[in-house]
C-alpha positions in Angstrom: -29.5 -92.4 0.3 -27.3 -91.1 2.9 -24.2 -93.6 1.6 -24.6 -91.9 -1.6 -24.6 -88.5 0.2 -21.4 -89.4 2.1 -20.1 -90.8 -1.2 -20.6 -87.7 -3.0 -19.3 -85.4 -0.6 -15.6 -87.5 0.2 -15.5 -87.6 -4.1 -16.3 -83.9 -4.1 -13.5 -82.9 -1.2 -11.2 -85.4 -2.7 -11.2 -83.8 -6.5 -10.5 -80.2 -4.9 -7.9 -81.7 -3.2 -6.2 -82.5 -6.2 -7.2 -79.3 -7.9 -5.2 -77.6 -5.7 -2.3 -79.6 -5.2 -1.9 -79.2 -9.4 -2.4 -75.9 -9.3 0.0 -75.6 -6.8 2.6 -77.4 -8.3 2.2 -76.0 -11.8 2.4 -72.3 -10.2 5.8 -73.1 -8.4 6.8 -75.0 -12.1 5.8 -71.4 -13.9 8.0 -69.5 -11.2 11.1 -71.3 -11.3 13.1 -69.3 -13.0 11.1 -66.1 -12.3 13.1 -65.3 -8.4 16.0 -64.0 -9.1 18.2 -63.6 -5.9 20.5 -60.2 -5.4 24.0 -61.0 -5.0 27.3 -58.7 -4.8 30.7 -59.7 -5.8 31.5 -60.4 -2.6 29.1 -62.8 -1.9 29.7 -63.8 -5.3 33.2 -64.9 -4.2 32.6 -65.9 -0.9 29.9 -68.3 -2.1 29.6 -69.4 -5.7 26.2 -69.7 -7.0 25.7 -73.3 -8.3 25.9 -74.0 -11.7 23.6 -72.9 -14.3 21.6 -70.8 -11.5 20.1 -67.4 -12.8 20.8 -64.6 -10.5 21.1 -60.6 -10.4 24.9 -59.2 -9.9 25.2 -55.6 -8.7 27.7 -53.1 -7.8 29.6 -50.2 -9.5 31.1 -50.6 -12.8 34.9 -51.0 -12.4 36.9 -47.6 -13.7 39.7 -48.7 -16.8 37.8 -52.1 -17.1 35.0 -51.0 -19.7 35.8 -52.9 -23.0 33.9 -52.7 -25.9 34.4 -55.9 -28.2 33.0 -57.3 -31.7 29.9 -56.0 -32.8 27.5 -55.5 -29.6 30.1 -57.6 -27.0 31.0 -55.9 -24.1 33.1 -56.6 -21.1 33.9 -55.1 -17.7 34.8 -56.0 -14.1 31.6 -55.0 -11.3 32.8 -54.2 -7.9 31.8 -53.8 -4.5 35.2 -52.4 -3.0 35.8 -55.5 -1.7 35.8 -58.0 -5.0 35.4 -57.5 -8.4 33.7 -59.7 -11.2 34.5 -60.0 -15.1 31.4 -59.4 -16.8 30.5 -60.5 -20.4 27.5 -58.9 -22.0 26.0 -59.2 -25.5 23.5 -57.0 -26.5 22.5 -52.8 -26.6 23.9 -51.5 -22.8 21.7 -48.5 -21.3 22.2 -45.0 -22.5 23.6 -43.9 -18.5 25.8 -47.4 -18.1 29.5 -46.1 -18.1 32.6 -46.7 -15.7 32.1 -45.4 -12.3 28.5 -46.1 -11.9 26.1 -48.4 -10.4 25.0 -51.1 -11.9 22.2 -54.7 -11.8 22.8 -57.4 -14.2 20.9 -60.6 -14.4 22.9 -63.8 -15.7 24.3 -66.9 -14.6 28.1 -67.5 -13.9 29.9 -69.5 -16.9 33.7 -70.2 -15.1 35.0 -67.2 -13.0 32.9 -64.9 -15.8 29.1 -63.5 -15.1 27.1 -64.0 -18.4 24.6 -61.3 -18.3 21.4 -61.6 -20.3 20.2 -58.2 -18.8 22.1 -55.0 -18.1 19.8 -52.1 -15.7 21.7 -49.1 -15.1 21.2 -45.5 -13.0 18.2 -43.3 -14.5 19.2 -40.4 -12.7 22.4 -38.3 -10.8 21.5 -39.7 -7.6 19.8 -43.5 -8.2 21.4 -46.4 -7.3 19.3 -49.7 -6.9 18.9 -50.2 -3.0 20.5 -53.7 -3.0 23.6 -52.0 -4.4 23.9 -49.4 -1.7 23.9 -51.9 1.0 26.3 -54.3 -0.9 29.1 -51.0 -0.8 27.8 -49.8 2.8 29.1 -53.1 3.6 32.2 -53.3 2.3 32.5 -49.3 3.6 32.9 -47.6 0.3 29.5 -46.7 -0.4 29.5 -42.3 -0.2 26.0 -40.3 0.2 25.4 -37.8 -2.9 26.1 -35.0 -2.3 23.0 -32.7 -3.0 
């Protein structure tokens, strides 16, 4: 009786353990492509991102580099003061996404180009996402609004 106690209890400890080492491993599957890492076009630069890897590009739309193309293609260059970026985007841009402004796209790099599947731009006079700010603090060309 108290083998098949013991029995029981090891067979019992032994399927949660593999309960949860499944449902480990099939949340970390479902959130593979759900982090997207924050990266300027410096760091851009200074170290590619490997290929085919999804991750957010931010900095402050290049002045003169806004091109519109055929049907809803759209090209420009991001920058950071230090580096700039050619970006290609495909789709409907934000009503407040013009030249001079701050931008967050997510994509993945195809060559020297960033490929952006998503475009987020200000919402306000004053907004810029936070990541941004200290990507142009860095480089020392970042400049307070002015209230």
């Amino acid at each position: 009786m108290r083998n098949l106690k013991k029995k029981r209890r090891i067979q019992i400890i032994a399927v949660a353990a593999v309960a949860l080492a499944v449902s480990t491993a099939m949340i970390g599957y479902a959130m593979r492509d759900g982090i997207n890492l924050f990266r300027s076009p410096s760091q851009v630069t200074q170290l590619p991102p490997a290929s085919g890897e999804v991750f957010r590009l931010g900095g402050l739309v290049e002045a003169g580099t806004l091109v519109r193309g055929a049907g809803e293609t759209v090209t420009f260059r991001v920058t950071d003061g230090g580096h700039s970026i050619p970006v290609r985007f495909t789709g409907v841009l934000p009503d407040l996404f013009k030249e001079g402004q701050g931008m967050v796209g997510t994509g993945r790099m195809e060559g020297e180009t960033f490929v952006a599947t998503e475009i987020l731009a200000k919402h306000d006079e004053n907004y810029m996402p936070k990541e941004v700010i200290d990507a142009l603090k860095e480089q020392g060309v970042y400049e307070e609004p002015k209230s």
